[in-house]
N, C-alpha and C positions, 0 to 999 in steps of 0.2 A: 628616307623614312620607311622604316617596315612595314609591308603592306599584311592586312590582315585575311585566312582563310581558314573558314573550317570543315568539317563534315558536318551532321544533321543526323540522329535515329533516334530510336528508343525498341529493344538497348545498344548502347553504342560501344559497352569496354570492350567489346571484341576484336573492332573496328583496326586493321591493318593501313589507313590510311592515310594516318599523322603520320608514320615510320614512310611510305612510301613516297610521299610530296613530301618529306622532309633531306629525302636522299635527290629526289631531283633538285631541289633547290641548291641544295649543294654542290651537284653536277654541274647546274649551267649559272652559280652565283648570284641568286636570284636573295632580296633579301626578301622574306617573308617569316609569318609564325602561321603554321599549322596547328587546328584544337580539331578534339571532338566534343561535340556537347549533345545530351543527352536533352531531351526536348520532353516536355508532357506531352503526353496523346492529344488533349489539347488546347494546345500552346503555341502550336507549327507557325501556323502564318504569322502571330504577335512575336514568337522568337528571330523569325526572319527578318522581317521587320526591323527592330531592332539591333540585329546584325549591320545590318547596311547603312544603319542610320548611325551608328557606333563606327562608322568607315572600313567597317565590311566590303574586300573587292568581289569576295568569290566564294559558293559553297558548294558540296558536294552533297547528295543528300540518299539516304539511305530507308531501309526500312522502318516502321510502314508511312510511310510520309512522300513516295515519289507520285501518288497520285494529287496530293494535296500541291505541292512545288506545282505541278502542271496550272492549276489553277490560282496559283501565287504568281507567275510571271509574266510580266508585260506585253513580253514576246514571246514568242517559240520556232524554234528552227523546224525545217520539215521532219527531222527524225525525232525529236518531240511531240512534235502533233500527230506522227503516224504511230507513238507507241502510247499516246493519251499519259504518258507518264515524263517527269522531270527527275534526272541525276546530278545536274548541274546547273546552277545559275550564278550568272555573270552580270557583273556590272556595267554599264555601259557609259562611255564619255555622257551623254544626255540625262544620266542619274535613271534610267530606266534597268528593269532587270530582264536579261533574255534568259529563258529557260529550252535546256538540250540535253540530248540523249544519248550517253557516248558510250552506253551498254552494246553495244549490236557492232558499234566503230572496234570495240577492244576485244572481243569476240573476234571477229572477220581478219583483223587482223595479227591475233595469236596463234589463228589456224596459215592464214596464209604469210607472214612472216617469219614466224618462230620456227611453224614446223612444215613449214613450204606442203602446207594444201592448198590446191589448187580447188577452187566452187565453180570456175565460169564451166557449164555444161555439165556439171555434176547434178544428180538425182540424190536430192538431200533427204532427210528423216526426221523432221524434228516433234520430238514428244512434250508434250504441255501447251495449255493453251490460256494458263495466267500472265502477270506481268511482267514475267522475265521471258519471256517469249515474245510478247510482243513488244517490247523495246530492239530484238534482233532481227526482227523478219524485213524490212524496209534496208537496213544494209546488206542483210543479204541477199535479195533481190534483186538490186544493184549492181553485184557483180554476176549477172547473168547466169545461173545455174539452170540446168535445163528444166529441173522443177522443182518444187516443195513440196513437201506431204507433212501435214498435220493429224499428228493422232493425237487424241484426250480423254481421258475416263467417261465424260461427259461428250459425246458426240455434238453434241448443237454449238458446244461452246465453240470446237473445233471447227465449223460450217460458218459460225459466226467470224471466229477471225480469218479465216481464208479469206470470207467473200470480202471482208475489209482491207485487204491485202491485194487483192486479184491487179487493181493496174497498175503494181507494180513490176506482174511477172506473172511466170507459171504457178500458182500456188493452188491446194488441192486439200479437204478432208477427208479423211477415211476413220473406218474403225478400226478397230486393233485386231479382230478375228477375220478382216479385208487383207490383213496385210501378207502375198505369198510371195515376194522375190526381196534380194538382197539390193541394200542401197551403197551409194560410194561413202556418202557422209551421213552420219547420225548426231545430232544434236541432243541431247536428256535436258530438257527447261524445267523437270518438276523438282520438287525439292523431296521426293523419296527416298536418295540417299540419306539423308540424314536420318533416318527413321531407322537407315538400315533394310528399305522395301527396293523390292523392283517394279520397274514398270511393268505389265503384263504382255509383251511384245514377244510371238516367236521368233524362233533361233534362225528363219530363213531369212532374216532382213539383215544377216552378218553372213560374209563370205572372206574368203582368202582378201578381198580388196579394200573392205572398208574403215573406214575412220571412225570411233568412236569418241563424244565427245560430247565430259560431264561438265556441267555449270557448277556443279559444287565440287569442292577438294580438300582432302585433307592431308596426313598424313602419312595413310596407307592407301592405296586403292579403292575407290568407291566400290560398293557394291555391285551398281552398275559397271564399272570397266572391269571390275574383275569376271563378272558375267560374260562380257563382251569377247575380254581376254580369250578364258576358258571355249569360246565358242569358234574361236578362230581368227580375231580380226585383226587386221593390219598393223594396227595402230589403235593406243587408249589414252585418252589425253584429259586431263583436269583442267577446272577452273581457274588458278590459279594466275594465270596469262592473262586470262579476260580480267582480272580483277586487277593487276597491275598495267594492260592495256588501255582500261577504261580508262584509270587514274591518269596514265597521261596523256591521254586524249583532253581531256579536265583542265591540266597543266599546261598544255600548249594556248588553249584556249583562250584562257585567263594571262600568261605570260609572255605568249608569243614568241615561246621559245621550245622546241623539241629534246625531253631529256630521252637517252639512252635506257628505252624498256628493258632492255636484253640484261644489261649490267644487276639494275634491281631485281629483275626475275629471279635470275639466280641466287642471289644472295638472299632472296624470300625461301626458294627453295631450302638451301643451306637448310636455314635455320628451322624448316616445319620439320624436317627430318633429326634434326638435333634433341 
């Protein structure tokens, strides 16, 4: 019997998802249907709902609806309740739903698989302090970096989620005219590229060594790695990986089965450039 899965947003035509869990299935022979559906503002929890109840196994859940999922699921894994937000809910043999967090999972490991960065001991940078930053700060903690620095337009916010953050690890906020030495890794959580803006961060937190590394991607260079680029740095890496890591973090989840990220990576690539 085909099992059923979809994503969750509003808006959703955008949404790279169905194409992505539709390649995995195919990978590891998995029968499923993949939908996006496009949800009212609100609607969320009666659309969910109804998903599961409809023999819904699994969803994926996107904007602006991952803080609403947190408070929609039964359960919550610790990287759920440490990002206060849900990207994925699963069904569970007891007909319960666990809600998790596999934003920071497919992040952690685009850097440290795809493109073999190494975080244990690294002096990281991550800029923003909305909800896509806090969905990644608890895995990266995890893997032990010597510390984290949070910068935010908003300083309190940044203070705020440090100290929420602290036993996990080294974790720190600063202000952006605080900031006077170069970091190994930089993380960008704000959504500025797309605007076309940069973060206000000087050019001394990029040296000959560091990794730069935008959550959004497109076709050309973010504005931010092209910044980055221009200023010296090791390495500029888009979002893309994370968006195809999360998903199958998502897929193994739900199928219990591991598809080949690398294969789909590229062929996502391919085609943004096409």
């Amino acid at each position: 019997m085909t099992d059923l899965y979809a994503v969750m947003g509003n808006p959703i035509n955008h949404s790279k998802s169905p194409q992505i869990h539709s390649e995995f299935a195919e990978q590891t022979s998995q029968d499923i249907v993949y939908s996006a559906m496009q949800v009212p503002l609100d609607g969320f929890e009666s659309a969910v709902k109804n998903f599961f109840t409809k023999s819904g196994k699994g969803l994926n859940i996107t904007v602006p609806f991952k803080e609403q999922a947190f408070k929609v699921a039964d359960k919550l894994t610790i990287r759920a309740q440490t990002a206060q937000a849900v990207n994925t809910l699963i069904l569970q043999e007891d007909g319960t739903i666990l809600g998790d967090n596999t934003d920071g999972a497919g992040l952690v490991g685009d850097l440290i698989k795809n493109h073999k960065v190494p975080l244990k001991g690294q002096r990281i940078l991550v800029i923003g302090a909305g909800g896509a930053v806090r969905g990644i700060l608890q895995p990266f903690l995890s893997e032990q970096p010597d510390s984290i620095t949070v910068v935010n337009r908003t300083f309190e916010k940044a203070q705020i989620l440090a100290k929420s953050f602290n036993e996990f690890g080294s974790i720190s906020a600063c202000e952006f005219d605080e900031l006077n030495q170069p970091f190994d890794v930089i993380i960008n959580g704000t959504s500025a590229s797309l605007s076309g803006q940069l973060p206000p961060i000087p050019q001394c937190v990029i040296d000959e060594n560091t990794v730069v590394y935008d959550m959004m991607y497109g076709k050309e260079l973010t504005p931010f790695l092209r910044w980055s680029q221009e200023n010296g740095a090791a390495k500029v890496l888009d979002g893309l990986g994370m968006l195809v890591g999360q998903a199958a973090v998502s897929f193994e989840l739900w199928r219990n089965e591991q598809p080949d990220s690398q294969a789909v990576l590229l062929n996502m690539r391919k085609q943004l450039k096409s």
